[in-house]
C-alpha positions as a Python dict, from the first residue, in 0.01 Angstrom:
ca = {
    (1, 'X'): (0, 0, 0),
    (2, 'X'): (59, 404, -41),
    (3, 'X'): (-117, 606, -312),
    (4, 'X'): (278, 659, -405),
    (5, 'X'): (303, 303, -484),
    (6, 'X'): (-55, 262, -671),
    (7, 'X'): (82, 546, -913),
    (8, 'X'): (413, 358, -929),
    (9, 'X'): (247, 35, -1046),
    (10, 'X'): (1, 223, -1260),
    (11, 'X'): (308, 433, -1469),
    (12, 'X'): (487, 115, -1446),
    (13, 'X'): (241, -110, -1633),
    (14, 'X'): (150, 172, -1840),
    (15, 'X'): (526, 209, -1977),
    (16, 'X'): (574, -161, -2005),
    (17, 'X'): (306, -216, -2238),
    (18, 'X'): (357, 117, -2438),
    (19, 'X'): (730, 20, -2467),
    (20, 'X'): (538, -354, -2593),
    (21, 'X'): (369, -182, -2835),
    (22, 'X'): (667, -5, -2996),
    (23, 'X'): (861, -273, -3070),
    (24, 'X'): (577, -515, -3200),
    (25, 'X'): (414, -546, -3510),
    (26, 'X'): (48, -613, -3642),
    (27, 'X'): (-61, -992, -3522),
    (28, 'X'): (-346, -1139, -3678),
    (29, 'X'): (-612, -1240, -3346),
    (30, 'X'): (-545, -1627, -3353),
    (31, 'X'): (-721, -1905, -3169),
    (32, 'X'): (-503, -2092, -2939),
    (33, 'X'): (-646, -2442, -2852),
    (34, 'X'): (-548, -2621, -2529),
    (35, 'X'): (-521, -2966, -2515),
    (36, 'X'): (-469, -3041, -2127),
    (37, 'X'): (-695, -3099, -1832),
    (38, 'X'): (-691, -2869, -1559),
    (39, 'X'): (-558, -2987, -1179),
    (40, 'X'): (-859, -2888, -849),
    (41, 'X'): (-645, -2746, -577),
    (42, 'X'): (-514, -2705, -319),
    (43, 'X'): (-320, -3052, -394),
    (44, 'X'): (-8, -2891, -481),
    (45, 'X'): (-12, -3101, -852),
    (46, 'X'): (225, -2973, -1168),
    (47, 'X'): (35, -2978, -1486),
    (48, 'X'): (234, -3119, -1779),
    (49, 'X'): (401, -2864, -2005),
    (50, 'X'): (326, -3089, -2307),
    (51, 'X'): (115, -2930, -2591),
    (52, 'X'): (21, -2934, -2931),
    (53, 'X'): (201, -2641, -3112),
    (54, 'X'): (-25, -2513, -3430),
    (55, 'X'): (72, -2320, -3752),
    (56, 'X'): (178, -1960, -3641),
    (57, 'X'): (15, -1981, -3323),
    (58, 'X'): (279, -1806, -3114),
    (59, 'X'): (81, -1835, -2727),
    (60, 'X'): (-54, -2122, -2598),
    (61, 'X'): (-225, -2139, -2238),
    (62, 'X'): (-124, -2455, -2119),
    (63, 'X'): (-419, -2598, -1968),
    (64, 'X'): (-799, -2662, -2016),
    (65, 'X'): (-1032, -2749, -1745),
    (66, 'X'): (-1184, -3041, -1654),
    (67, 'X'): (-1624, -3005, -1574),
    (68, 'X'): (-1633, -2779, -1332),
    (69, 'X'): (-2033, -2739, -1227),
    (70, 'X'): (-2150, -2424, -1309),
    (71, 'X'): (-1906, -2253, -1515),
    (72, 'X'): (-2019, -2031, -1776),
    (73, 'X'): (-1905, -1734, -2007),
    (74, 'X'): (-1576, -1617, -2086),
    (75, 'X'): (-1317, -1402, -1916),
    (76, 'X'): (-1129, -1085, -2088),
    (77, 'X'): (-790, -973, -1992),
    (78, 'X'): (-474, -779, -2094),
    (79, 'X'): (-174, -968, -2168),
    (80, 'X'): (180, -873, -2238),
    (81, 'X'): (475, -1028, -2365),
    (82, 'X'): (500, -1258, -2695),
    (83, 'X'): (189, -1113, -2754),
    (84, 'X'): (52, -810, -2637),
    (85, 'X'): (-325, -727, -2643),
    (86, 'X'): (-661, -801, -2520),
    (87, 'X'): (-818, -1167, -2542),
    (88, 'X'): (-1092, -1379, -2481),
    (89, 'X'): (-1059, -1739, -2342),
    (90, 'X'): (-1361, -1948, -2244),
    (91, 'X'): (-1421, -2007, -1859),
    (92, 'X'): (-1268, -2352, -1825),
    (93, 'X'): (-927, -2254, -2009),
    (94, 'X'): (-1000, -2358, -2351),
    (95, 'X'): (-1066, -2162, -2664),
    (96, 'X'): (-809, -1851, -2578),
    (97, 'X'): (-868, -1617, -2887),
    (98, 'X'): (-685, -1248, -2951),
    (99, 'X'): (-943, -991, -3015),
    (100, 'X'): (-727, -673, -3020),
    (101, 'X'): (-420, -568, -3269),
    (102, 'X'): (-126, -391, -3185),
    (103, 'X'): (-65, -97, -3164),
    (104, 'X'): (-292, 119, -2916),
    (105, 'X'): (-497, -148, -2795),
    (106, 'X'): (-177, -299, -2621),
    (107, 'X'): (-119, 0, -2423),
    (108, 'X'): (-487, -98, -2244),
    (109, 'X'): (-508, -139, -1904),
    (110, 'X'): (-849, -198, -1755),
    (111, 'X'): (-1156, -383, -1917),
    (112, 'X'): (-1523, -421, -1832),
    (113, 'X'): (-1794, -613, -2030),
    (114, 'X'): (-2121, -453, -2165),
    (115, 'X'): (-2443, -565, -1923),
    (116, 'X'): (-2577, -742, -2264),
    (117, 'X'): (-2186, -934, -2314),
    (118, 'X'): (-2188, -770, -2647),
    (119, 'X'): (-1936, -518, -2610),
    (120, 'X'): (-1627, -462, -2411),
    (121, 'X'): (-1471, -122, -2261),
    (122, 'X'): (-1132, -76, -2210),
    (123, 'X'): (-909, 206, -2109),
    (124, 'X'): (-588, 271, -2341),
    (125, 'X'): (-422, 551, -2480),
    (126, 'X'): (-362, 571, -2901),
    (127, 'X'): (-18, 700, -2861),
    (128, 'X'): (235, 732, -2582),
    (129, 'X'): (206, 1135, -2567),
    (130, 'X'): (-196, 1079, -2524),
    (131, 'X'): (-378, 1029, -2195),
    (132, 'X'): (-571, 754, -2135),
    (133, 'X'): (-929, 734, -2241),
    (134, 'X'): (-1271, 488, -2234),
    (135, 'X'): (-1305, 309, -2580),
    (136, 'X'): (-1545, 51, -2634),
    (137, 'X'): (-1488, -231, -2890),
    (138, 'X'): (-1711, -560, -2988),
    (139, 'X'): (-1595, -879, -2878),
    (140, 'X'): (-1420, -948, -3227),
    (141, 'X'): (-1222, -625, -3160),
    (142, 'X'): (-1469, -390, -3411),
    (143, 'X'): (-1608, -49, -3427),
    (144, 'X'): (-1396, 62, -3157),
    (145, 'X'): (-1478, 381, -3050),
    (146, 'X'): (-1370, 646, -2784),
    (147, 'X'): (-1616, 760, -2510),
    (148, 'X'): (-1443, 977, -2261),
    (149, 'X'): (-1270, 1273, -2363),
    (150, 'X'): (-1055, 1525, -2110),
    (151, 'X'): (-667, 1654, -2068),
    (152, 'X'): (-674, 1402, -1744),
    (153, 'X'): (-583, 996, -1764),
    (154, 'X'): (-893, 788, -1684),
    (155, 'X'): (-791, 503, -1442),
    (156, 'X'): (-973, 213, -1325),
    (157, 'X'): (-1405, 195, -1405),
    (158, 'X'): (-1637, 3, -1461),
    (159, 'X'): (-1997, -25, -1634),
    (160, 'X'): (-2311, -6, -1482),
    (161, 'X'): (-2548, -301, -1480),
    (162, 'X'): (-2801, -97, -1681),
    (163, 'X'): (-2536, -8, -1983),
    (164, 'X'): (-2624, 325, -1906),
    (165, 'X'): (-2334, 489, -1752),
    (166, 'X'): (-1961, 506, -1671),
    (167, 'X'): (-1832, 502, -1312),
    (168, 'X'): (-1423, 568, -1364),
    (169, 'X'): (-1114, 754, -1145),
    (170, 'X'): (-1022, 1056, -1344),
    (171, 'X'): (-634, 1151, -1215),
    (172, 'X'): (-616, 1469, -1120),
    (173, 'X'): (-288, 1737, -1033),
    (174, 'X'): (-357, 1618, -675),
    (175, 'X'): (-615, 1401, -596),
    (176, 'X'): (-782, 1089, -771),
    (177, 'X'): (-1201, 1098, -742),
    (178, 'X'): (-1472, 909, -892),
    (179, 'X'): (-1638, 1056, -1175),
    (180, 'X'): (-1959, 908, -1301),
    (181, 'X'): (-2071, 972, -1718),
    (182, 'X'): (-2318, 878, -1941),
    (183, 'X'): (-2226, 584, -2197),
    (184, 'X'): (-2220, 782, -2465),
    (185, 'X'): (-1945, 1045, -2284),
    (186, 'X'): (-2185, 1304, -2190),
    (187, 'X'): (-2296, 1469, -1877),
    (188, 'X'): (-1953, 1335, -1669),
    (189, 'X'): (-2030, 1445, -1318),
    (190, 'X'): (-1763, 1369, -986),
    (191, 'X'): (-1893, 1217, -735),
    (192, 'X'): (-1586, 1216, -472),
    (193, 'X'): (-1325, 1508, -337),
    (194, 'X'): (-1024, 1542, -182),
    (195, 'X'): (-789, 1226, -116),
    (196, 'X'): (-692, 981, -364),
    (197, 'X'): (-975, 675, -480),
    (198, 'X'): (-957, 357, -653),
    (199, 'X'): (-1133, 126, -822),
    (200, 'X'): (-1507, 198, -868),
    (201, 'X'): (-1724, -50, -883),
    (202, 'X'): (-2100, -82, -915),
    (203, 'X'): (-2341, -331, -680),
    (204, 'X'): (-2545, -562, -916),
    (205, 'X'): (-2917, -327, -895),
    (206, 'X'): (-2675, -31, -974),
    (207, 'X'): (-2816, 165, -695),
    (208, 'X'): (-2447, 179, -536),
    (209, 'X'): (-2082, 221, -581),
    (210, 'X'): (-1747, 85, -388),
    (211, 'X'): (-1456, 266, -390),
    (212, 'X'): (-1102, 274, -193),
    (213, 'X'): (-992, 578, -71),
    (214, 'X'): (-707, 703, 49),
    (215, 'X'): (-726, 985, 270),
    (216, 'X'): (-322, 1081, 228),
    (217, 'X'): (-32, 907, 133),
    (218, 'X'): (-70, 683, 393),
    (219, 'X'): (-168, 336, 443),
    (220, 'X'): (-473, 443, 606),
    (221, 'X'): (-643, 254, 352),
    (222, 'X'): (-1047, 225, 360),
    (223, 'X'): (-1328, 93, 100),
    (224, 'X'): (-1624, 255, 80),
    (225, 'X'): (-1986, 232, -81),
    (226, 'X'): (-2199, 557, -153),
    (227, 'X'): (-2514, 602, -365),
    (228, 'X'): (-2443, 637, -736),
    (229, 'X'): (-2564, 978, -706),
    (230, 'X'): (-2264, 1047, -457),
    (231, 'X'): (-2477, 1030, -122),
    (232, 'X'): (-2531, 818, 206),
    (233, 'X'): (-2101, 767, 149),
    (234, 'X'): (-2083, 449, 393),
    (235, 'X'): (-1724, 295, 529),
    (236, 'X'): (-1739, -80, 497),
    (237, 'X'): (-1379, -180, 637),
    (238, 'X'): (-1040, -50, 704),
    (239, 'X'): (-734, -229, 600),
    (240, 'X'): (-374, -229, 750),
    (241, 'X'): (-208, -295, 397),
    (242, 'X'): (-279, -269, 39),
    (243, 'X'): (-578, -279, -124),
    (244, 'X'): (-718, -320, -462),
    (245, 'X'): (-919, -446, -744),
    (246, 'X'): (-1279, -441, -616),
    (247, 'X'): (-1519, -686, -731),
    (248, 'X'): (-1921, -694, -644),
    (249, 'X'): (-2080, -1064, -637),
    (250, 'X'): (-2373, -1065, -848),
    (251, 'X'): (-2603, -1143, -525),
    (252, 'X'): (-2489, -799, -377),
    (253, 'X'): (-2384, -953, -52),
    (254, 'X'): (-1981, -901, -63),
    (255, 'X'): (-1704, -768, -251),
    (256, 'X'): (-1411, -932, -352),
    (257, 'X'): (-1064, -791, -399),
    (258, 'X'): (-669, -842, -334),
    (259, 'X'): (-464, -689, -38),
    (260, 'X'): (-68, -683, 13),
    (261, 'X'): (-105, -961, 247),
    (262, 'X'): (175, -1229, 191),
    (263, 'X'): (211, -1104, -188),
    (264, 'X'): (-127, -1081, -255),
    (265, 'X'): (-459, -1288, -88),
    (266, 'X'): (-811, -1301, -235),
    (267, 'X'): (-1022, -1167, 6),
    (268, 'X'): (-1429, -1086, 67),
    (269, 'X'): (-1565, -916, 283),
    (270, 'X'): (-1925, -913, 381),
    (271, 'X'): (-2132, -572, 328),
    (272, 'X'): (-2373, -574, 550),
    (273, 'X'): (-2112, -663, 839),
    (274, 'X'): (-1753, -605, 724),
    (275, 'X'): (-1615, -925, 790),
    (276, 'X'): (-1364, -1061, 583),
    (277, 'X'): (-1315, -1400, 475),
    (278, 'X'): (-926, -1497, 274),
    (279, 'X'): (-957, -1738, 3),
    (280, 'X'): (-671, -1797, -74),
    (281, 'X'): (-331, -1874, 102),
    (282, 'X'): (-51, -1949, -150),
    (283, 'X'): (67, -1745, -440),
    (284, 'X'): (64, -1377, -534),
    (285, 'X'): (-283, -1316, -696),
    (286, 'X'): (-411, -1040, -887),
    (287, 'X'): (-756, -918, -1035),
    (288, 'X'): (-1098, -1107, -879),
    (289, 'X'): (-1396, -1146, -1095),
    (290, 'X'): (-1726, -1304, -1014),
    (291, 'X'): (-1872, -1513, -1246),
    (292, 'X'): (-2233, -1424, -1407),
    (293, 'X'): (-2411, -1697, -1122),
    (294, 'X'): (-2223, -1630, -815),
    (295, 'X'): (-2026, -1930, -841),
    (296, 'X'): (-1628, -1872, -853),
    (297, 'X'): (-1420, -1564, -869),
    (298, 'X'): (-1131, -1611, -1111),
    (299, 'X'): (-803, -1441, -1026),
    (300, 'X'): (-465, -1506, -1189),
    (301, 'X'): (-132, -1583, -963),
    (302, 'X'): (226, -1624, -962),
    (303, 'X'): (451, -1798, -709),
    (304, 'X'): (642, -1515, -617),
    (305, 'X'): (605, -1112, -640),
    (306, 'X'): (923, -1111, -844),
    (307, 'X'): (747, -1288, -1134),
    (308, 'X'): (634, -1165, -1400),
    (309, 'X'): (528, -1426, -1667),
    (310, 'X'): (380, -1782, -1637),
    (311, 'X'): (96, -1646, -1489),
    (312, 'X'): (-181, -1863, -1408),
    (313, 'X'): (-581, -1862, -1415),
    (314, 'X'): (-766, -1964, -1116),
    (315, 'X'): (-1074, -2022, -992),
    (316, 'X'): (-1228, -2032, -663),
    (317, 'X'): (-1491, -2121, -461),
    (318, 'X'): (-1688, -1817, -250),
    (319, 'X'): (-1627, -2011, 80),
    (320, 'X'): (-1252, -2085, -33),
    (321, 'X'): (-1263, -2494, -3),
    (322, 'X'): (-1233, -2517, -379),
    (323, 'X'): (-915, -2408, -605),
    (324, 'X'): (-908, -2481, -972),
    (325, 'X'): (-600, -2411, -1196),
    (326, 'X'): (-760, -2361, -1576),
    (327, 'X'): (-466, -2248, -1761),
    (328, 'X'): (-130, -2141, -1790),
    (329, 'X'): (20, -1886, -1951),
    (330, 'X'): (383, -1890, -2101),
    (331, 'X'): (613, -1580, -2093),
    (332, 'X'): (322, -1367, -2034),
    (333, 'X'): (244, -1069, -1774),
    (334, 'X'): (-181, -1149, -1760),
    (335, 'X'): (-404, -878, -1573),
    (336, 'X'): (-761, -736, -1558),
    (337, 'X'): (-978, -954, -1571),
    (338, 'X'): (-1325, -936, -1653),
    (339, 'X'): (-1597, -1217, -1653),
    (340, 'X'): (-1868, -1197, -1926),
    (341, 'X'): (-2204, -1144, -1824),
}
């Protein structure tokens, strides 16, 4: 994928949900129960649409799982369409809850839990002539308040496993680097020059950071780890197509993320080797996250890149012999997601 296109699908999304938060008014954050049981893949089995519909409850995932071993927490994400905003749902499908209002928190784009699961950051701006800043909000959607500050829009970033710091891609006039701050906005420091990155992410002892870069326009497309001081910058693999949404397991062995390949494949890759394993086959999939133990990465998919509701959450095994379909999600465009810790 070319830097030309990232920017595309960054302005794009961008638009969409400012254009979503125009036209829509104040929602009170409902709780949406499920009532279904979720269908292990890769059997090729439709769920039932069939669900209870309660009082003023206007989205409804249409799935909960069954007991999967080993799944904990609760996954974040943006959505967009009958409802736009951030929300919470539970990691087997049940127990979706709205934690955001309208107005600027639908214009968000990228989340990232606290180290301590008490907080969430997200990236939005408060108006459509503002950039795009760090805010950080509790889980109920209080006390939000702004962090980064700056005449430049803050892209993708993520937190640091000490709650310390920011690592974030600051857009610049012509290039797109990592820039590393304190939690509290202070000291913001860049790390990376010249070329266009993506997608910081920290290793679990926060001793590192992965990155994409982009040397040019190009699909010369290559993900990186450095020091989180900048240093000892280290190429891990190249990639012939697109590639995107970096994700570190919590063991600090490989990094998840999506390339371009037939629509969009789950992929790892191994650090200490740069081999690369595909998860998944089927479907156009979007936005990896470990869970807290190591044990799936959940990712949500559509059957074809002209889709843009009824997405659906997924999880998957490391080794890829194990698909589960948790939920689905009616008339909705769903995207960055972030597994509590």
């Amino acid at each position: 994928m070319s830097n030309s296109r990232h920017r595309l699908k960054w302005l794009g999304a961008f638009i969409l949900l400012t254009l979503a938060g125009c036209v829509e008014g104040s929602t009170p954050a409902n709780v949406i129960v499920p009532t279904e049981t979720a269908t292990l893949l890769p059997s090729d089995t439709h769920l039932s649409t069939t669900r209870t519909h309660l009082p003023e409850i206007a989205l409804t995932p249409t799935a909960s799982a069954i007991n999967i071993p080993g799944l904990v927490g609760k996954i974040a994400f943006v959505a967009m369409g009958k409802q736009s905003g951030v929300f919470l749902i539970d990691a087997d499908g049940s127990n979706m809850k709205k934690i955001s209002e309208s107005g600027g928190f639908v214009r968000s784009t990228y989340l990232s839990w606290s180290p301590d699961g008490i907080k969430i950051a997200l990236t939005f701006s408060s108006d459509p002539t503002s950039t795009v800043q760090i805010y950080t909000m509790n889980i109920d959607g209080s006390e939000l308040t702004r962090i980064t500050t700056g005449p430049h829009h803050k892209l993708e970033f993520s937190w640091s496993p000490d709650g310390k710091r920011f690592a974030y891609i600051e857009q610049g006039e012509v290039q797109d680097n990592v820039v590393v701050v304190n939690a509290d906005g202070t000291q913001p420091r860049k790390l990376t020059y010249g070329g266009f990155d993506r997608y910081p992410t920290w290793s679990p002892d926060g001793s590192q950071i992965a990155y994409i870069h982009y040397p040019d326009i190009s699909n010369n497309i290559k993900l990186y780890t450095m020091d989180a001081n900048g240093e000892n910058v280290h190429q891990i693999t190249d990639f012939p197509v697109g590639l995107y949404n970096l994700a570190w397991s919590p063991d600090g062995t490989r990094i998840a993320f999506i390339s371009d390949e037939k629509c969009g494949r789950v992929y790892t890759v191994e650090i200490a080797t740069g081999d690369l394993k595909a998860l998944t086959e089927k479907d156009c999939a979007k936005d990896p996250t470990w869970s807290s133990n190591g044990a799936y990465i959940a990712y949500v998919a559509v059957r074809t890149q002209y889709s843009m509701t009824d997405w659906k959450l997924y999880i998957v095994t490391p080794d890829g012999n194990q698909i589960y379909h948790l939920a689905t999600f009616p008339d909705l465009d769903v995207f960055n997601l972030s597994w509590s810790p």
